[in-house]
N, C-alpha and C positions, 0 to 999 in steps of 0.2 A: 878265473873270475868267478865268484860267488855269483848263483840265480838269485834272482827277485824272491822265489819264495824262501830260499834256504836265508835270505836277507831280514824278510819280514822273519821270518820262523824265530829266528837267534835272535831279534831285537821282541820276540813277544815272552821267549824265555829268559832274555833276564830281566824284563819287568816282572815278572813270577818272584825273583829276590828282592823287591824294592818293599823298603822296609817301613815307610811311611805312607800316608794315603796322597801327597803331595809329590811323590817319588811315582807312584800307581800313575797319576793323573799324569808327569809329565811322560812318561814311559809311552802312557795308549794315547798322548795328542803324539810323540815321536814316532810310535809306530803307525799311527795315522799317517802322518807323512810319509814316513816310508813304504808306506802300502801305496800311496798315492805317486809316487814319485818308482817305483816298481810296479804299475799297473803301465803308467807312459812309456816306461823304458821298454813292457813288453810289445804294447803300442807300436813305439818305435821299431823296432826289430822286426816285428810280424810284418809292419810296413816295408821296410826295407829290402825283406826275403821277398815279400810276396813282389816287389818291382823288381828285382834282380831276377827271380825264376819266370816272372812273366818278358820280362826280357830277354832271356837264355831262349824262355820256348817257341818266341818269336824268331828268333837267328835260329835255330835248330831245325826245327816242326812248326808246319804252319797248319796242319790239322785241329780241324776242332774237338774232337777224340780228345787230342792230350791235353790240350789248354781246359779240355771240361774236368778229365782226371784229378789236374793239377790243383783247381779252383778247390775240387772237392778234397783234397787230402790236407789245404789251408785252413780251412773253415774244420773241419776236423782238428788242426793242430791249434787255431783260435779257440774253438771249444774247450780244447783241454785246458788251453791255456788261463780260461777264464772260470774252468769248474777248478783249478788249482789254485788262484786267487783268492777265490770264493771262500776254500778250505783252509787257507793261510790267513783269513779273514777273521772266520772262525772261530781259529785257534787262538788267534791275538786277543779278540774281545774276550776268550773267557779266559786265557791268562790275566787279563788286564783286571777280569773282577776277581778272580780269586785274589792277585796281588791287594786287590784294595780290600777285600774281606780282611785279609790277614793282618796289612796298615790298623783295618780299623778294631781287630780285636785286640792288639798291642796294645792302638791308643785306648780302650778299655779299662786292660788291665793296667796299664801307668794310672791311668786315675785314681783306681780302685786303690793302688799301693798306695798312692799320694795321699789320697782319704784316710786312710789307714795309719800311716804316718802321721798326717796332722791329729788325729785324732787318738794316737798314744803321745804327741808332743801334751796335748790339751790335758788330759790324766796329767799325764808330770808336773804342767805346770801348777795346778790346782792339788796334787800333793804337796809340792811345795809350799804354796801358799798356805797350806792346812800347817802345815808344820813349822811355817814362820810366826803366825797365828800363836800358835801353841805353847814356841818358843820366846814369843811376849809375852804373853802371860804366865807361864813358869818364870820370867824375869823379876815383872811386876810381881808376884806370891814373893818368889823370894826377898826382897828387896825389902817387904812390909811395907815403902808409905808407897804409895799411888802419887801423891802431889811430890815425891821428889822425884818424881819420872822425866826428865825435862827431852830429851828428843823421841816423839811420837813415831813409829813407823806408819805410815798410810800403805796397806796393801790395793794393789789395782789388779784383779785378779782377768776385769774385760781386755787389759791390752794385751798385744800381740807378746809372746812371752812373761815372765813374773816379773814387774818393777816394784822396788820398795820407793817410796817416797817419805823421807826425813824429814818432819817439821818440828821447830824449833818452836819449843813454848815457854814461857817463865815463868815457875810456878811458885808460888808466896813459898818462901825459906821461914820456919820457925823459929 
């Protein structure tokens, strides 16, 4: 059977791997519980030994000598038991913030690419748009008349990627 700390301990290292700040959080509300739910079960136990050895030293030894011994070597073994906790306690909180440091400098960086990204997509499109631009009007020069131009490209350079928009005009025939 795994102790309560070796319990808590492995649930506060692999919150250490959790790769999102949502992974962080539920990792240290998880190890919360399980710290809480391994503090009772020591509870338990310590409970359980200290009725069973005070039961033994009753049927055994009715001296007060040993039953004072006994008291003392419980409350000693409750001590460690709860300066262990403590350090298992510890360790999890600051697993649990470096795990969210780490979540939150990803999600950082994912923005920072995202930004980066959109803002070589925006260059592009705005190249393009220059060069669609360009490539009308090298049409219209070559062509000579202007009025026999009959579908208009409309460039929309604010929307989300480059659209052309086609309109259809009629323009007096000589």
């Amino acid at each position: 059977m795994k102790t309560p700390i070796l319990m808590v301990t492995m649930l506060a290292a692999a919150s250490l791997f959790a790769s999102r700040s949502d992974d962080a959080r539920e990792a240290a509300a998880k190890a919360a519980g399980e710290k809480a739910e391994a503090r009772e079960t020591v509870k338990t136990e310590i409970r359980d030994a200290v009725k069973a050895e005070v039961r033994e030293t009753v049927k055994t030894e009715v001296k007060t000598e040993a039953r004072l011994e006994l008291a003392k070597k419980l409350r000693e073994s409750a001590s460690e038991e709860a300066k262990n906790l403590a350090e298992a306690k510890s360790e999890a909180q600051k697993n649990a913030a470096e795990a969210k440091s780490e979540a939150a400098k990803k999600l950082r960086e994912a923005k920072k690419e995202a930004s980066e990204k959109e803002n070589e997509v925006e260059t592009e499109n705005e190249t393009e748009v220059e060069h669609a631009r360009e490539s009308i009007k090298d049409r219209i020069r070559l062509e000579g008349r202007r009025s026999e131009v009959r579908d208009v490209v409309v460039l929309d350079p604010t929307s989300s990627g480059t659209s052309l928009n086609i309109v259809k005009r009629s323009a007096p025939t000589p």
